[in-house]
N, C-alpha and C positions, 0 to 999 in steps of 0.2 A: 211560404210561397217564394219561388224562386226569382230572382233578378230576370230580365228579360233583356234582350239588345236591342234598344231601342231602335236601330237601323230594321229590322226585319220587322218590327212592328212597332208601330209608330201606335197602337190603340190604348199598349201597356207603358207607355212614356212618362207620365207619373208618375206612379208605381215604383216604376224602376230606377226613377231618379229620386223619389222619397226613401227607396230600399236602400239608395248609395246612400244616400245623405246620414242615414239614422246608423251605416254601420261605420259612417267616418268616425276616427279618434278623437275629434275636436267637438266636443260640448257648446260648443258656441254653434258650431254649422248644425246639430241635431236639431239644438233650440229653435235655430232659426226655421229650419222643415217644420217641424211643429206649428210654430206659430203660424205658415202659409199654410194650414192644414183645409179654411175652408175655402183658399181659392183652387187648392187641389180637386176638392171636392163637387165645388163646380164645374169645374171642367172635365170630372169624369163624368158628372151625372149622378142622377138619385138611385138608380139602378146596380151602377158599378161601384159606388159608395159603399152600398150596402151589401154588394156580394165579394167586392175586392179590397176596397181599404179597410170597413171598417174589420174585418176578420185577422188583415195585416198587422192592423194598431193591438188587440186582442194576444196575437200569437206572440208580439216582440212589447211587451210591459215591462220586461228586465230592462232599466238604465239608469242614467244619474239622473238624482232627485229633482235635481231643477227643470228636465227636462221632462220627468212624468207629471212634474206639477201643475206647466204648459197643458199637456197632453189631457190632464184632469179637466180643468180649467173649459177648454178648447170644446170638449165634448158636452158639456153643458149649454153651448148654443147649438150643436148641429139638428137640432129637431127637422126643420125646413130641409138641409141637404142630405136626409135620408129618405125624404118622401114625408112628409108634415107630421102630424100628431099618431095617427094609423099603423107610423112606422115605428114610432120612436122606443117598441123595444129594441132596437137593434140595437141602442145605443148601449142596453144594459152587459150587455159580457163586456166589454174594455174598463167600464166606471167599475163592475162587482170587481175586477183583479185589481183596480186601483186601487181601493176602499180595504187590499189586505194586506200593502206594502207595509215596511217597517218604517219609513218616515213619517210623521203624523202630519206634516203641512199638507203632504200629499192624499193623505188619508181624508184631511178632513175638506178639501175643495173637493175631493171624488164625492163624500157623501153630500157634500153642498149640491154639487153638477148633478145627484140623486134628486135630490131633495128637489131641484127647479123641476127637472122633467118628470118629477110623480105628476104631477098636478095636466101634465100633457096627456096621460093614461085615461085610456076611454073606463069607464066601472069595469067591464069584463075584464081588461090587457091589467087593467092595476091587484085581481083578482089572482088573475093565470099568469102574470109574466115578475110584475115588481113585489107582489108580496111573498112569490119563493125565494127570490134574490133573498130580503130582506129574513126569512127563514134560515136558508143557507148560513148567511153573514151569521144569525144570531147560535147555529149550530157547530161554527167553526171551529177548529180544533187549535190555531193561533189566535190570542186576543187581542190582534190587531183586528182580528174582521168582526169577533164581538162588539169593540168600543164602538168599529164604526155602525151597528147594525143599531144600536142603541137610538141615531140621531134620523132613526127613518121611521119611526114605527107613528109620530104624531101627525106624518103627512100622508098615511096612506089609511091609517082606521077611520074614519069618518065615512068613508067613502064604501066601505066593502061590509060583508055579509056580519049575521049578527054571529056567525058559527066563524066566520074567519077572525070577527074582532075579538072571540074569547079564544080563539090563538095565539093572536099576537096579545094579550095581554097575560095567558102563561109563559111566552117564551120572554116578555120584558121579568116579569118576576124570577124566571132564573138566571138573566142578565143581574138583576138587584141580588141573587144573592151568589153569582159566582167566586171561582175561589180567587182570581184574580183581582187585587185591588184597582188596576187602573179600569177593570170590566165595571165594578162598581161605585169609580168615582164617573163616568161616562155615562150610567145609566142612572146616577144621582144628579148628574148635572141637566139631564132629560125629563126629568121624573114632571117639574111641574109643566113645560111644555107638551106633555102626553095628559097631566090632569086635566088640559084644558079641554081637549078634545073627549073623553070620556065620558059616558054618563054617570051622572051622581051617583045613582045606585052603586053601580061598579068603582066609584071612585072612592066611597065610604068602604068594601067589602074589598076589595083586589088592593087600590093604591095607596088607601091610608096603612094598611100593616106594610108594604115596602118603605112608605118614607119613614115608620117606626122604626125601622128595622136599620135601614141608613143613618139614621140620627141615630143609633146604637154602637154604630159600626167601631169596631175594633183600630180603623186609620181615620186620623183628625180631617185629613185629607179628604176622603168620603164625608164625614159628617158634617162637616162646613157647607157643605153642596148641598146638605140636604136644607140649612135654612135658605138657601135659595129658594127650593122647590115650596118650602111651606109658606112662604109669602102667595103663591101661584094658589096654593090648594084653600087656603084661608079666604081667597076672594071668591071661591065656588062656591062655598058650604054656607048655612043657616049661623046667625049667631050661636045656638044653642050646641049646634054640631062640631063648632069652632070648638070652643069650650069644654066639651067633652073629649073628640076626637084630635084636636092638635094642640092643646096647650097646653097638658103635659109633657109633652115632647119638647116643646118652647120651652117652658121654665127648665126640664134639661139640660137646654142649648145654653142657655144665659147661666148655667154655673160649671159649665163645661171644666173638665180639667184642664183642656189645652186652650190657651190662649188665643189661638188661630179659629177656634172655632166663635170664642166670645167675640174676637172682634166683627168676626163675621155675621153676628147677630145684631153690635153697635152700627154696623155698618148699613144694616137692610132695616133699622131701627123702626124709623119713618115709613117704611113702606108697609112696615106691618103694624105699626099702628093704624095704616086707611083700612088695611085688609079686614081688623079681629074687631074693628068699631071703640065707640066712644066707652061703653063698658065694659068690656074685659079690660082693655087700657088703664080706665082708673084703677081696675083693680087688681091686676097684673102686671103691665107693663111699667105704672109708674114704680114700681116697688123694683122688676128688673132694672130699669132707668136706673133707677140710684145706685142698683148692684156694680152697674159699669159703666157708672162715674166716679167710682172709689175702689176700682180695679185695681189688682196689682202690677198689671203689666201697665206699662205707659202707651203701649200702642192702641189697648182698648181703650181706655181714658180718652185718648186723642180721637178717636173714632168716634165716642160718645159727646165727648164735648163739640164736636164740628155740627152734630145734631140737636144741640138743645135749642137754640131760635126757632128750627123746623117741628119738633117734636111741640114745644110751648104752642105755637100757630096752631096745630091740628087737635089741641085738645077740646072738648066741650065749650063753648063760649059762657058757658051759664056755670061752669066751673074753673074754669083757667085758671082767674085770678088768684084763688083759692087755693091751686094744685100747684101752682107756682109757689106760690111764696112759700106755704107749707113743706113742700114734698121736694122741690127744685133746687131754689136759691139758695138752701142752707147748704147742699155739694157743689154750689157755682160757686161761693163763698172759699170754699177751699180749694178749687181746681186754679184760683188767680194767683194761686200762692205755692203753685203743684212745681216739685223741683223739676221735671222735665220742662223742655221749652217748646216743642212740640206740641205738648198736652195745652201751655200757655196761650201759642199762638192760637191754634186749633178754637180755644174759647173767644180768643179777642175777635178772629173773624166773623164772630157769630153773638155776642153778649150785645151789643149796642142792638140787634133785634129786637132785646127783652122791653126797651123802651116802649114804641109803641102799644104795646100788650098792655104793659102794666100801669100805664100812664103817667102824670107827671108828678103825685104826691110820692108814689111807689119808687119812682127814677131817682126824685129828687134826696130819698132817703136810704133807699138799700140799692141802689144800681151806680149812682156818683161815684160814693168813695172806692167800688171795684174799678171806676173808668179810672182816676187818679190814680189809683194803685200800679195799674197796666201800663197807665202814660211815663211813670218812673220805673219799669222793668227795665232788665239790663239789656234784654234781648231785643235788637231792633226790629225785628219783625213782629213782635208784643206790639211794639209803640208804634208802629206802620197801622196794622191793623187796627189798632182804636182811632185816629186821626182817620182813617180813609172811612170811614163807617160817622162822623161824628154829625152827618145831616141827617142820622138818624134820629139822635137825640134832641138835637136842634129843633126838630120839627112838632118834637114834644113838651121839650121845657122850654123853648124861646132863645133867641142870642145872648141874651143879657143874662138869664140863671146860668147859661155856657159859660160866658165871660167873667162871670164871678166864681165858677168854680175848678173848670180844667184848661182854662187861658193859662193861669199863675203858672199852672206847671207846665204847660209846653213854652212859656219865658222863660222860667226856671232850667229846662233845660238848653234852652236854645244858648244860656249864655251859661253851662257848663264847663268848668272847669279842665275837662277832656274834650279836645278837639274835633275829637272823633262823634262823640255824642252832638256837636254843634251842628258838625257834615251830616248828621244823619236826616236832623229837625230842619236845617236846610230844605234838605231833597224834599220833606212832606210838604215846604211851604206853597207850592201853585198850588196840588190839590188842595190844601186847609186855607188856601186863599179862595177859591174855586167854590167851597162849603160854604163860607162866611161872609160872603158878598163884600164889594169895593169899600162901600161905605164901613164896616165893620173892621174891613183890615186897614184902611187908611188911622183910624183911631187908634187900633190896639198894635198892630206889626210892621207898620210901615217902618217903624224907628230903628226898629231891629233887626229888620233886610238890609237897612242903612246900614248900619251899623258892623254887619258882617262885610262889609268893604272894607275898614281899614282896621279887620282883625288882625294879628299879629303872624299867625299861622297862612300861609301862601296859599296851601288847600283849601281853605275857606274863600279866601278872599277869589279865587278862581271861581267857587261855587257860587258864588255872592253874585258875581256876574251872571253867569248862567241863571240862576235864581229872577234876577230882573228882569231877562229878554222872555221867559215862559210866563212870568206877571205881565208883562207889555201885553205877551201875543193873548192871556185871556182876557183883559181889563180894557186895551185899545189905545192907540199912540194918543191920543187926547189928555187921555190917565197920566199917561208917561212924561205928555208935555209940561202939565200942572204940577206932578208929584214927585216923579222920578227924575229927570233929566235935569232940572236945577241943584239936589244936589249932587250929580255927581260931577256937573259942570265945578261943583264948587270944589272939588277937589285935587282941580289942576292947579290950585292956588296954595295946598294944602307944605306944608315945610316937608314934610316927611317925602324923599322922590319916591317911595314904593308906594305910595296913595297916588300920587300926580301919573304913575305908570297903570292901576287900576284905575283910574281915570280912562285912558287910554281902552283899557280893555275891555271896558263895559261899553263905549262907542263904539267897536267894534260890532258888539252883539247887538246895539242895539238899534243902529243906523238901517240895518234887512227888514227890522222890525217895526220900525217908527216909520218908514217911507222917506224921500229924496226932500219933500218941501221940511220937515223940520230937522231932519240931517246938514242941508244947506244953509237953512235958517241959524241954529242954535248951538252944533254941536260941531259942525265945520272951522269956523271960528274961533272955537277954545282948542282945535287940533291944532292949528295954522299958528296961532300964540304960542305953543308949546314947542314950535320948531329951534326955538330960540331959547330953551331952559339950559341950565349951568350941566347939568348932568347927561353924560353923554347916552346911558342907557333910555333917558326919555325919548330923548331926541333921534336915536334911531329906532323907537318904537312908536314916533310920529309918522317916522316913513312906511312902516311897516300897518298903520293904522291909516292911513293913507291911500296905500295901496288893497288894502281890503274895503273901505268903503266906495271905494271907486265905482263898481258897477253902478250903485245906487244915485249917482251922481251924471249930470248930463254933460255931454261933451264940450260944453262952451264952458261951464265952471270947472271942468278938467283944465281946459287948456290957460283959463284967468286967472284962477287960482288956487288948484293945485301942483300944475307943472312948473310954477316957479320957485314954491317951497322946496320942493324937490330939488331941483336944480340947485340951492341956494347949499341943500344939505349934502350935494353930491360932489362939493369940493370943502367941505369939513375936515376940520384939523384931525379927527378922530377918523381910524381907519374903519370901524364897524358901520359907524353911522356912514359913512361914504358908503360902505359894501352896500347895505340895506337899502340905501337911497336909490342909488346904481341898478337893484331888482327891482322897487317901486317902480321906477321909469319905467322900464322894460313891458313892468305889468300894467302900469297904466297905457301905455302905448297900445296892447294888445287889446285892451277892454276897450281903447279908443275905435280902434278899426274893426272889434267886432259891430260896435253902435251904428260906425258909419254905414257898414252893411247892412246893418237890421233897419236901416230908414233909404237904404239908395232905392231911387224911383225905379218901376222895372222900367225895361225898355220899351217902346212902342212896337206892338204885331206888327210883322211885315205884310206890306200891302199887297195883294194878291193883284197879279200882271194879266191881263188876258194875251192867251197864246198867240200870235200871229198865224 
């Protein structure tokens, strides 16, 4: 269609300005035409929509991907600005050319934008207009418009004749076995999405030899898809049918030669345990389970292990315990010990599950010494993962079997030799405080939170702080005033000035935290004392701790006493502590006059005059 001048007709002025827009060089202006495409369409009308643009958008589908994507995208809501449902095959010739481009983003929002407005198709237009489209696609001679043709056929068979539905389920069978692999990873990946809409008969006689046939397939690529699909068909079929018709296929999949395909069996594990039921499972599946739990690749391992709490949960209640200990726990037993850390974690996120299952004779005897085992792994995400899981067991065996058996070791490492393992058991301390309630960590960890204050390492002794003000905020300044804050008060006393400057530092954090009455109270105080220590680095980290508790602090105890600490430090022999002092001012000054604002009265409404 050709450009028009808009001066001489003012009726093709869309049009003509969409025609420039989409032949400009610049990808940004196209995109943007696109995206105003339906207030174009408004303003032509349902009429000229359908006889003038959409034919336009149809004829010029040659452009950059990002802007056919738009254009895919776009045409998936125009139902209403063609003229409602009645119309909406117009929409099919612009979406079928989409649906055979060579980028697949585009490919696959065109069969999406399909896929919404099948369901818009009256029986008859879905009969005579979208199941040739879908025909075509599946006939194509590039298999671009095969793949796409693949992801149409579950939303339009239900609906259409019994002579069209055993059309489209020969044209999906030589989609499943064309010579193109990506034709058959496309129609593998569809396959259980179509079993669901099918009827049995036909699903036992047409779709179970395609998914045999894909689970056979020559690329791992394909046959990974197809345990997708068999978790879908397994929940159509009779136990008996299961058994017969899929689970040789299954035990295939699980001794697979490529790894990619077994993980992808470890992966859908669980799901196909709910699918094939409680007995094939005992009888199949737990024997697969162990196959790939003592995988060679570490990635199936790691896949298998994230599912054994899930997999233990869904088995028989009236056998579990049984299948467990037997058939399970003797491959969980080696995966704690598995040289990959991945495969490690993978378990620890998931082991502390087996407690509740197994109860607390079974925990206390074969589930313990794997949690201790995992709590001394080198890899911190091993020991992350048992500590963030350990109210599972708690809930089992009680605080005090906890405390007499995997406390020792998370002491044991807390005062580590290596630094770095100290920094780690740190970090889990709020949550493993969090688990173990106030009363419990007051007994067993308080000492040792303490205690990481005047570690020798700086990195600690930083975290140590930080550590206290995330106990405050979950425990409550109450906590803090009884437990915490005494001693660290006592360490402004301490000979050592790098204690006397964490002293310091934990006020900082904890003055937001505690609130203004026992920051004025208790911890103000031991600052204001400290203004006057021998070492000069305390002392301009008084002013600097000063001027961070400040906000917390109300303007009258600003101006009584701490602006004259200040003062006192801002003619100091030492040049730092003058500097530092010199910026407290400054900041205390500003927090002043923010307060002052935040409390000035407003002004009184002016009083409305009558006119004269």
């Amino acid at each position: 269609m050709a450009a028009s001048d808009p001066s001489t007709d003012d009726s093709l002025y869309p049009i003509a300005v969409l025609i420039d827009e989409l032949k400009n060089e610049d990808v940004q202006l196209r995109l943007n035409s696109i995206k105003k495409l339906s207030t174009i369409a408004l303003a032509l009308g349902v009429e000229r929509t359908r006889s003038e643009l959409i034919p336009f958008l149809t004829e010029t589908i040659y452009d950059e991907d990002e802007v056919l994507l738009a254009l895919a995208e776009q045409l998936g809501t125009f139902t209403p600005l063609v003229g409602g449902p009645e119309y909406v095959q117009y929409l099919l010739p612009p979406l079928e050319s989409l649906a055979t481009v060579e980028e697949t983003v585009v490919r696959d929002k065109a069969v999406e934008s399909l896929r919404l407005i099948s369901s818009q198709h009256s029986p008859h237009d879905l009969e005579t207009q979208f199941v040739p489209l879908v025909q075509r696609l599946a006939l194509g001679d590039w298999f671009t418009s095969r793949t796409s043709a693949c992801g149409l056929f579950s939303v339009c068979y239900s609906r259409v004749s019994p002579a069209v539905r055993a059309d489209l389920r020969n044209h999906f069978r030589n989609l499943c076995q064309d010579d193109t692999p990506m034709v058959r990873r496309a129609a593998a990946s569809k396959l259980g999405e179509f079993a669901k809409v099918v009827e049995v008969e036909y699903l036992k006689s047409d779709l179970i030899p395609m998914f045999v046939n894909l689970a056979q397939d020559e690329q791992d690529s394909v046959r990974l898809l197809a345990v997708e699909a068999c978790v879908s068909i397994a929940t159509l079929l009779q136990q008996e049918d299961v058994e017969q018709l899929v689970m040789p296929t299954l035990r295939q999949c699980t001794g697979d030669t490529s790894w990619r395909v077994r993980y992808m069996v470890a992966d859908k594990f669980t799901e196909l345990q709910k699918a094939v039921g409680p007995e094939i499972t005992k009888t199949d599946l737990v024997p697969a389970f162990q196959s790939l739990l003592k995988d060679t690749e570490a990635e199936v391992r790691a896949a298998a292990a994230h599912k054994v709490r899930d997999f233990c949960q869904n088995l028989d209640h009236h056998q579990q315990e049984g299948i467990i200990m037997s058939s399970i726990l003797p491959y969980v037993k080696e995966l704690v010990a598995d040289p990959n850390q991945h495969v490690k974690s993978a378990l620890a996120s998931v082991i502390m599950g087996l407690s509740p299952i197994l109860g607390k004779v079974n925990t206390i005897e074969h589930l313990l010494p794997l949690f201790l085992s995992q709590l001394k792994d080198e890899c911190p995400e091993v020991r992350l993962n048992i500590i963030s899981n350990l109210d599972c067991v708690n809930e089992v065996i009680g605080i005090q079997q906890l405390s007499q058996s995997l406390l020792p070791a998370i002491v044991e490492l807390a005062e580590d030799s290596k630094w770095r393992v100290r920094l780690a058991i740190i970090e889990y301390m709020p949550l493993l405080a969090g688990q173990l309630g106030v009363e419990f960590f007051d007994e067993k960890l308080n000492t040792l939170c303490m205690g990481w204050l005047i570690d020798h390492v700086y990195a600690i002794r930083e975290a140590a702080t930080q550590n206290l003000k995330k106990l405050v905020e979950k425990f409550g300044a109450e906590w803090a005033q009884n437990t915490v804050i005494p001693k660290v008060l006592a360490m402004s006393r301490d000979t050592n000035y790098l204690h006397r400057m964490t002293c310091l530092f934990s006020i900082n954090l904890l003055a937001p935290a505690c609130g203004p009455d026992i920051t004025v109270r208790l911890m103000l105080p031991t600052v204001i004392g400290m203004a006057s220590d021998s070492v000069p680095n305390v002392r301009f980290n008084v002013a600097k701790t000063l001027q961070k508790i400040g906000p917390v602090l109300d303007p009258n105890c600003i101006q009584t006493q701490v602006k004259p600490v200040l003062e006192r430090l801002n003619v100091d022999t030492d040049v730092d502590v003058k500097y530092f002092a010199s910026e407290a001012i400054a900041g205390i000054a500003g927090i002043t006059e923010e307060q002052t604002v935040k409390v000035e009265p407003e002004p009184p409404a002016p009083v409305k005059q009558d006119v004269v």
